[in-house]
DRENMI-586624 format. One record per atom (N, C-alpha, C): residue number from 1; residue in one letter; atom name; x, y, z. Coordinates in nm, 3 decimals, padded with zeros to 5 digits, m for minus. Layout:
<rs>
+-----+----+----+---------+---------+---------+
|   i | aa | at |    east |   north |      up |
+-----+----+----+---------+---------+---------+
| NUM |  a | CA |       X |       Y |       Z |
...
+-----+----+----+---------+---------+---------+
</rs>
This chain:
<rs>
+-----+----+----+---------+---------+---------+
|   i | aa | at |    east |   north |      up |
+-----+----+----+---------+---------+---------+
|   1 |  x |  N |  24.695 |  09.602 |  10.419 |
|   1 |  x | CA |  24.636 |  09.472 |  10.391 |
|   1 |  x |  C |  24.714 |  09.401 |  10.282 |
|   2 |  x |  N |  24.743 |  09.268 |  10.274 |
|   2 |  x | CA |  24.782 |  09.179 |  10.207 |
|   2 |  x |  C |  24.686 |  09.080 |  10.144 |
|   3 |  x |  N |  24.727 |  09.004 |  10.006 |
|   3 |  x | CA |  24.595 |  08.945 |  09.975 |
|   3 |  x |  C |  24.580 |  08.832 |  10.026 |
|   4 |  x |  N |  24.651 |  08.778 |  10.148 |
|   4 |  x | CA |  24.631 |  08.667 |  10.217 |
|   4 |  x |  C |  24.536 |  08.722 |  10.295 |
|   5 |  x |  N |  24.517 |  08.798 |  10.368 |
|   5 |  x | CA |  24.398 |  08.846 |  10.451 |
|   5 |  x |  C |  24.267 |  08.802 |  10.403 |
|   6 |  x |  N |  24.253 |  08.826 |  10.243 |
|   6 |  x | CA |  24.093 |  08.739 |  10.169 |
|   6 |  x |  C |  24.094 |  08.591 |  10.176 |
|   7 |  x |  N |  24.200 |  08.548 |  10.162 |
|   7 |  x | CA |  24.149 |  08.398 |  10.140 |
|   7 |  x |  C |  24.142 |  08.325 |  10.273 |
|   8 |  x |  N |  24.034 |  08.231 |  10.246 |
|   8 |  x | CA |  23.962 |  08.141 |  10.323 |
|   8 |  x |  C |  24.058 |  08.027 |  10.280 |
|   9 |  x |  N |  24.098 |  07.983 |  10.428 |
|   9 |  x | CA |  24.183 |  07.820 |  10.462 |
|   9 |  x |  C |  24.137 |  07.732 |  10.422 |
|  10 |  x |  N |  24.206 |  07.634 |  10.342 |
|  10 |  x | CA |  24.146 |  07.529 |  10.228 |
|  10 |  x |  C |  24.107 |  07.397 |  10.346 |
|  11 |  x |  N |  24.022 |  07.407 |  10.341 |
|  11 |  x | CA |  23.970 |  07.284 |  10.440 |
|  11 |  x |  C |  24.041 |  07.137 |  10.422 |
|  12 |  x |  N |  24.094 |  07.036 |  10.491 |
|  12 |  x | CA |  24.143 |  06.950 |  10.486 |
|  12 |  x |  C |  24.022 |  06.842 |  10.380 |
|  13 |  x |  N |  24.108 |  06.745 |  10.310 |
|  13 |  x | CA |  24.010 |  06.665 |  10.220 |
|  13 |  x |  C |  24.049 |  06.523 |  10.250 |
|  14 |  x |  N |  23.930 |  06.433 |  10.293 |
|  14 |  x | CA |  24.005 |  06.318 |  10.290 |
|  14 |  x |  C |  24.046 |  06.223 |  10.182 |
|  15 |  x |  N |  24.129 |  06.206 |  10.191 |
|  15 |  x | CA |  24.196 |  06.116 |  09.986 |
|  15 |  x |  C |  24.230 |  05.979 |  10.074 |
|  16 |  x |  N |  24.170 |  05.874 |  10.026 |
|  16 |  x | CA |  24.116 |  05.715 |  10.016 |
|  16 |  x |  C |  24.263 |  05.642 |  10.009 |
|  17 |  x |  N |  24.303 |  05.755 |  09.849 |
|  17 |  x | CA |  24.437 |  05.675 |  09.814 |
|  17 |  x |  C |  24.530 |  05.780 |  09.764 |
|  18 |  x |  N |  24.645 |  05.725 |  09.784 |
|  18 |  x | CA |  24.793 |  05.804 |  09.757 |
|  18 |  x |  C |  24.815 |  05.810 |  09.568 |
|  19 |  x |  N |  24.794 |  05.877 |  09.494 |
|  19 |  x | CA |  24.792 |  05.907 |  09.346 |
|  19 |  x |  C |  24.922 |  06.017 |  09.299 |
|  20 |  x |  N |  25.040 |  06.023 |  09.389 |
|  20 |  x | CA |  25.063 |  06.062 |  09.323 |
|  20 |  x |  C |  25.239 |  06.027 |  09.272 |
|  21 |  x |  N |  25.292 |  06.065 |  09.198 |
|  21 |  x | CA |  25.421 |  06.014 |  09.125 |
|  21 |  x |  C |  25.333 |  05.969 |  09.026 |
|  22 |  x |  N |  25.250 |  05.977 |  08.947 |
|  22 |  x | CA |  25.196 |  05.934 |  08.845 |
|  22 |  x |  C |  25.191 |  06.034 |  08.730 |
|  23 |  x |  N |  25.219 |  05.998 |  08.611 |
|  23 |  x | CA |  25.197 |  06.068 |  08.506 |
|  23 |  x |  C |  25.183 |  06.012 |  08.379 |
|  24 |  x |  N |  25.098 |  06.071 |  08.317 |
|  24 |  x | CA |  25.038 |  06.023 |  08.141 |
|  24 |  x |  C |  25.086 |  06.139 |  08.067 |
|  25 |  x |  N |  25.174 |  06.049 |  07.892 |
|  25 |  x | CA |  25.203 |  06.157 |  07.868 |
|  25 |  x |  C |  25.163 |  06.063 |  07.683 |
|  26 |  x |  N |  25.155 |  06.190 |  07.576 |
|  26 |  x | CA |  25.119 |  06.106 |  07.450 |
|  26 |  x |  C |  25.215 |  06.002 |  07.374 |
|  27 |  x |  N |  25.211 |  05.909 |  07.343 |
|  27 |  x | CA |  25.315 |  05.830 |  07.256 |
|  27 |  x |  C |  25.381 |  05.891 |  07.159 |
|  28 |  x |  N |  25.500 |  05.867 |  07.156 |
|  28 |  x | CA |  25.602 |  05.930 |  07.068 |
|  28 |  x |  C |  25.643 |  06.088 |  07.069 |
|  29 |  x |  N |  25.645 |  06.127 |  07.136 |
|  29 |  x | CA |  25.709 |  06.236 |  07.189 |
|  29 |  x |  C |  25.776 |  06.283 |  07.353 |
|  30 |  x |  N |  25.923 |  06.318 |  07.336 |
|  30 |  x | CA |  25.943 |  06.292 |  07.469 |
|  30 |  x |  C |  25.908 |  06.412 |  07.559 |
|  31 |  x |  N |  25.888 |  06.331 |  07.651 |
|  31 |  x | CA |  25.846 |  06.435 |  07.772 |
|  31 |  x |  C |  25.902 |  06.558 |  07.823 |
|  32 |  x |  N |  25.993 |  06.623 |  07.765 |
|  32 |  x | CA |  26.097 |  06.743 |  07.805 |
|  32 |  x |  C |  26.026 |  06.853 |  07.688 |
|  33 |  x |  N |  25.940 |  06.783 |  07.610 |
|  33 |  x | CA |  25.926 |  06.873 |  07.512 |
|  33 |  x |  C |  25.743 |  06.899 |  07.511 |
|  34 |  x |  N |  25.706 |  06.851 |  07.600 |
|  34 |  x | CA |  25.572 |  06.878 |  07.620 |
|  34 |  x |  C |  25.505 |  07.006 |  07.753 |
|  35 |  x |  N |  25.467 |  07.045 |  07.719 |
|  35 |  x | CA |  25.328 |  07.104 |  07.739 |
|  35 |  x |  C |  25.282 |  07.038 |  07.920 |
|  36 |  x |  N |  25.311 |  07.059 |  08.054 |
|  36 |  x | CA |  25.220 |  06.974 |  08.151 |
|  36 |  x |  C |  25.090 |  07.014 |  08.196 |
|  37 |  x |  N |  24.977 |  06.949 |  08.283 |
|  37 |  x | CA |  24.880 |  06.992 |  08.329 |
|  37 |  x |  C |  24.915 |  06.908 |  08.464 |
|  38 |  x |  N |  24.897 |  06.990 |  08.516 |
|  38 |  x | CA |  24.898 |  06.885 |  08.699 |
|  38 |  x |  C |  24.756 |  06.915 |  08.721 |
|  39 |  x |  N |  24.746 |  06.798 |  08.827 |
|  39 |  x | CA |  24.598 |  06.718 |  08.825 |
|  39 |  x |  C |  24.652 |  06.743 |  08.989 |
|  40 |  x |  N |  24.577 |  06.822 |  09.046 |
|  40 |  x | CA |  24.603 |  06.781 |  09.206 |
|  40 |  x |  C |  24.547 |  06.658 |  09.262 |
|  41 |  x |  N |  24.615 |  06.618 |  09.405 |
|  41 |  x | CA |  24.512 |  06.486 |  09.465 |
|  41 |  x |  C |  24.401 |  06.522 |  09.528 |
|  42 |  x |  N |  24.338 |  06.605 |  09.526 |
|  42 |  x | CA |  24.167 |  06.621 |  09.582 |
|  42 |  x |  C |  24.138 |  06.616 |  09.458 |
|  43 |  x |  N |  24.158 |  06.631 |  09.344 |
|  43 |  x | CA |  24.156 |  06.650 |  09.197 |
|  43 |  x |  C |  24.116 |  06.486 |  09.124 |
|  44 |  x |  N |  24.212 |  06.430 |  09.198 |
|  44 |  x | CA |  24.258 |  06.308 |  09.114 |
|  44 |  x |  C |  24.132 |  06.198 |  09.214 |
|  45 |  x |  N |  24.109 |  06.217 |  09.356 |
|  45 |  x | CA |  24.057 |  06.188 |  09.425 |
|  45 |  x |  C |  23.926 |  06.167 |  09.331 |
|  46 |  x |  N |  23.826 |  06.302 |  09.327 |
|  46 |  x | CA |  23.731 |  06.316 |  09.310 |
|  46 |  x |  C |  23.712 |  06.210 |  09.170 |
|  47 |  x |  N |  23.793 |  06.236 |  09.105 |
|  47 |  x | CA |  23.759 |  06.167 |  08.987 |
|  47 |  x |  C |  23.778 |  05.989 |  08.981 |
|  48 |  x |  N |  23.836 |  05.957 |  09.075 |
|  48 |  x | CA |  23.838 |  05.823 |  09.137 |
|  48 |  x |  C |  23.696 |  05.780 |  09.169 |
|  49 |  x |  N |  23.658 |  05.886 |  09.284 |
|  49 |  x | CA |  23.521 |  05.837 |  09.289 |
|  49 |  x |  C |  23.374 |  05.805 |  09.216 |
|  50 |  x |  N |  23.421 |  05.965 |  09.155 |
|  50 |  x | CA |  23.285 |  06.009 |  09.055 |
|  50 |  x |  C |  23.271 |  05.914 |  08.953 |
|  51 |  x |  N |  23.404 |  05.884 |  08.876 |
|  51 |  x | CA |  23.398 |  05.846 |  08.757 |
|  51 |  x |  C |  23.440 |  05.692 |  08.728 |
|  52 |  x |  N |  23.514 |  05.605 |  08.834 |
|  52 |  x | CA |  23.595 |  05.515 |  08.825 |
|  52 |  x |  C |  23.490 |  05.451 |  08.910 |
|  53 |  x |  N |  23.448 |  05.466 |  09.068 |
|  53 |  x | CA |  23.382 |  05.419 |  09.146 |
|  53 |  x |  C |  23.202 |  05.392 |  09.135 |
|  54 |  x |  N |  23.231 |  05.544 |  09.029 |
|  54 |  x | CA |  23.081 |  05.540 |  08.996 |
|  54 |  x |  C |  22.965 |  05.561 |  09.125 |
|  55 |  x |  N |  23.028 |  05.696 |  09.222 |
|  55 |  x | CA |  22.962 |  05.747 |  09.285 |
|  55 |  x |  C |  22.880 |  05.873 |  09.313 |
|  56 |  x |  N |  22.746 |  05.895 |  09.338 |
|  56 |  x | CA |  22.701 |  06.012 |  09.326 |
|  56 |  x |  C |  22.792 |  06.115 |  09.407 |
|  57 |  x |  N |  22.746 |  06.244 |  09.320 |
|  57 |  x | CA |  22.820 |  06.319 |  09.391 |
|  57 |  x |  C |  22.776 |  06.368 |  09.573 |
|  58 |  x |  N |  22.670 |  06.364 |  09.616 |
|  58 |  x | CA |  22.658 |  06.325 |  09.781 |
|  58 |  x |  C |  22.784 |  06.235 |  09.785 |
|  59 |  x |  N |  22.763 |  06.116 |  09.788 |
|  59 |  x | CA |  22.863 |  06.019 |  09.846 |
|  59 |  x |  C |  22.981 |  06.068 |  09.838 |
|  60 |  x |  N |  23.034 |  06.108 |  09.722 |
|  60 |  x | CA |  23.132 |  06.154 |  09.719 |
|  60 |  x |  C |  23.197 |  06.244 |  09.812 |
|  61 |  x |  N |  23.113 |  06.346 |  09.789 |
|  61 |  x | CA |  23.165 |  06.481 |  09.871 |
|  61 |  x |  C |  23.141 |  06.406 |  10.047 |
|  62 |  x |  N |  23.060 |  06.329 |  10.071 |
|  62 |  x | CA |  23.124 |  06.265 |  10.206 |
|  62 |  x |  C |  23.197 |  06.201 |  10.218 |
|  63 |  x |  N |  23.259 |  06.160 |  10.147 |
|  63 |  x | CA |  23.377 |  06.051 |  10.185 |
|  63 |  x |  C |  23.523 |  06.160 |  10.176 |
|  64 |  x |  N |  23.487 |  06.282 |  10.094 |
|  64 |  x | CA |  23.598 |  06.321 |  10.089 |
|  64 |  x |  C |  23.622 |  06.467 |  10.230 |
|  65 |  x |  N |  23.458 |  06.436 |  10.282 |
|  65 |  x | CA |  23.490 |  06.516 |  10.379 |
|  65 |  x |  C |  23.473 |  06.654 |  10.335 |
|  66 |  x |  N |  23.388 |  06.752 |  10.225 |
|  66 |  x | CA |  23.357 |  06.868 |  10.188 |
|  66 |  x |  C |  23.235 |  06.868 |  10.154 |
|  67 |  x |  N |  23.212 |  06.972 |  10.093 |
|  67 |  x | CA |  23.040 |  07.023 |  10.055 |
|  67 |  x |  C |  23.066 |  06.973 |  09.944 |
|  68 |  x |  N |  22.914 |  06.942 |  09.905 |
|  68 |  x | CA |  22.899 |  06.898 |  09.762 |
|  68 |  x |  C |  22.943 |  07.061 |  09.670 |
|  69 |  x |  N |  22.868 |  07.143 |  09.707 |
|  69 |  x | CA |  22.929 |  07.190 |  09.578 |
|  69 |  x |  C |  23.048 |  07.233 |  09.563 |
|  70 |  x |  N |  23.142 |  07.229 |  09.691 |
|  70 |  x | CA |  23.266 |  07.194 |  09.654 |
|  70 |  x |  C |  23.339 |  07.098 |  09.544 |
|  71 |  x |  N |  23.268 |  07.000 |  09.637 |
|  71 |  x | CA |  23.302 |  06.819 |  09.540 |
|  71 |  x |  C |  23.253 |  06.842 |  09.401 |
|  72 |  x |  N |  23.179 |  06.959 |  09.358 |
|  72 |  x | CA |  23.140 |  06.966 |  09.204 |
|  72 |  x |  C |  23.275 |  07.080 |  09.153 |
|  73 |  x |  N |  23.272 |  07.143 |  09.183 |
|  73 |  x | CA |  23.431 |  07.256 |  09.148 |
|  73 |  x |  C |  23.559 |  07.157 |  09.154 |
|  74 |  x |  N |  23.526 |  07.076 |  09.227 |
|  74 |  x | CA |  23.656 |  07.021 |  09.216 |
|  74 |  x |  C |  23.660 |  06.942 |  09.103 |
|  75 |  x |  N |  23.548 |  06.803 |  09.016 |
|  75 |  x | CA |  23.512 |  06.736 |  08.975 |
|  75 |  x |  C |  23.527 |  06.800 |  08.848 |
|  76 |  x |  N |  23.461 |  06.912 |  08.838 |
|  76 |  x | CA |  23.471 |  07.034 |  08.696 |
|  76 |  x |  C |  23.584 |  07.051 |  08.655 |
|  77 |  x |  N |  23.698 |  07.081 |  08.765 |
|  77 |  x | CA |  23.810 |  07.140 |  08.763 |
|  77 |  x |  C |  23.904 |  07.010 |  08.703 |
|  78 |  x |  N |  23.894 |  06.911 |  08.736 |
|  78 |  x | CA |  23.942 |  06.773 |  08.684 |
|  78 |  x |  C |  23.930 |  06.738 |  08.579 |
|  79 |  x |  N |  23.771 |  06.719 |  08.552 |
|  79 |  x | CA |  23.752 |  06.680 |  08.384 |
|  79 |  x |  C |  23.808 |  06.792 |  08.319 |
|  80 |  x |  N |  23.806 |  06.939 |  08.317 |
|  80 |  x | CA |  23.853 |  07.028 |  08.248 |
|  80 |  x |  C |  24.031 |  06.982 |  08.231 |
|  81 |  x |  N |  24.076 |  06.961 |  08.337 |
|  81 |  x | CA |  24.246 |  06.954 |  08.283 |
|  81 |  x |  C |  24.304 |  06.810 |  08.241 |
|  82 |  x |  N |  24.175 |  06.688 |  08.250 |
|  82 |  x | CA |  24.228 |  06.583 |  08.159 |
|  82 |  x |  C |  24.173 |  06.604 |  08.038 |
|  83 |  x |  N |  24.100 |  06.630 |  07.998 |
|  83 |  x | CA |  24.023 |  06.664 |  07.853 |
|  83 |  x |  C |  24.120 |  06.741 |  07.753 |
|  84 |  x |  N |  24.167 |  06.871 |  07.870 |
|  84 |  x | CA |  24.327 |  06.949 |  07.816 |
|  84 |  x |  C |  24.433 |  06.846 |  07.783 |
|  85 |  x |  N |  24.486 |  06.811 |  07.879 |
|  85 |  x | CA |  24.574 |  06.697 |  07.827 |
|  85 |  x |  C |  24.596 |  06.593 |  07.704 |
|  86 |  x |  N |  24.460 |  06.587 |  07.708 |
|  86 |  x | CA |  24.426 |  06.422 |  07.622 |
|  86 |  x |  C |  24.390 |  06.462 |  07.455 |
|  87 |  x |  N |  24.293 |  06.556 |  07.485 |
|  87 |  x | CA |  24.285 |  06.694 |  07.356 |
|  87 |  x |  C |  24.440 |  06.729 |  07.307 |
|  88 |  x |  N |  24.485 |  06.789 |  07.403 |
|  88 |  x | CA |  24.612 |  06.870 |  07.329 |
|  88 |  x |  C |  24.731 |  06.828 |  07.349 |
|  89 |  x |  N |  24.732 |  06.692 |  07.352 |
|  89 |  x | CA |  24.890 |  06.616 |  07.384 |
|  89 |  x |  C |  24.944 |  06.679 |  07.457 |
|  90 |  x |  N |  24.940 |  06.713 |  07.592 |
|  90 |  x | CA |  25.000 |  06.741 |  07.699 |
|  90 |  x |  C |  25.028 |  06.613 |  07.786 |
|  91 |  x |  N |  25.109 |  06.642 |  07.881 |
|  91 |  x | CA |  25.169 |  06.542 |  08.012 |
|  91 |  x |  C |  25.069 |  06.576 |  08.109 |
|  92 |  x |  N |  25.000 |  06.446 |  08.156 |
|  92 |  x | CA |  24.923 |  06.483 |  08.256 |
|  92 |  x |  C |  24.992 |  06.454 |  08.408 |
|  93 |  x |  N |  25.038 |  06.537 |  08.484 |
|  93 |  x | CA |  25.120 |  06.474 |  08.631 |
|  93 |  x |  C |  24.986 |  06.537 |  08.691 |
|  94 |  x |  N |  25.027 |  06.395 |  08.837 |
|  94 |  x | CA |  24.927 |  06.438 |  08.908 |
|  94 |  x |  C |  25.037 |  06.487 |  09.053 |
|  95 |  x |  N |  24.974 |  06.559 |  09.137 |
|  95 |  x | CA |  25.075 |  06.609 |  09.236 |
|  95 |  x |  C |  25.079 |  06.521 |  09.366 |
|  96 |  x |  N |  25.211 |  06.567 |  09.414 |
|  96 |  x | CA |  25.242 |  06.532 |  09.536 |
|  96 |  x |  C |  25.089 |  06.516 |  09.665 |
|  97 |  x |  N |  25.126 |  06.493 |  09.788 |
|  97 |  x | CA |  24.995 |  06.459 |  09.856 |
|  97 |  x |  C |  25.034 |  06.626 |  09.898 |
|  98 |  x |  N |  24.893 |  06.657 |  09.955 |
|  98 |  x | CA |  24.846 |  06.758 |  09.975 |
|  98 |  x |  C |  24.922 |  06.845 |  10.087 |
+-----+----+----+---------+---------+---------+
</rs>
C-alpha cells in the first residue's frame, strides 16, 4: 500500500473569478527576502465571498459547489494564512488556478 490509496479526490470547486498572479507583500522590504504564505484559489475564492461579498456561508458553499463544512475548512484555512501574513510581514501569493 501507498499513501495515495487513503486519500479521497479533491472534488472540483467552482471559482467565480481568476485570482491568481496576485501578491501582497509589506512596505519596505524586498521581496527575495521575505517569508511567503500562498493563499490557494478555492482559498482566495471563499474569502471573496464570505468576506468581500458578504455571504452566508450556505450560499457560499453553493456557489462554490461543496459542503458547507467544507466551505468552513476552507474559510478557516484562509483567514488563518492572511492573518499570518499581515501579523508577520510575510508575502502573501495567491496560486495559480486549480
Amino acid at each position: 500500500m501507498f499513501i495515495g490509496e487513503f486519500l479521497r479526490r479533491r472534488k472540483p470547486r467552482c471559482i467565480e473569478k481568476d485570482h491568481s498572479n496576485i501578491c501582497f507583500k509589506p512596505c519596505g522590504i524586498r521581496a527575495k527576502e521575505l517569508e511567503v504564505v500562498f493563499l490557494a484559489q478555492d482559498e482566495a475564492e471563499a474569502l471573496r465571498l464570505a468576506d468581500y461579498e458578504g455571504l452566508y456561508q450556505e450560499e457560499c458553499a453553493k456557489r462554490m459547489q461543496i459542503s458547507r463544512p467544507t466551505f468552513v475548512r476552507l474559510i478557516a484555512s484562509a483567514r488563518k494564512k492572511v492573518a499570518d501574513a499581515v501579523l508577520h510581514s510575510k508575502k502573501l501569493e495567491i496560486e495559480g488556478i486549480l
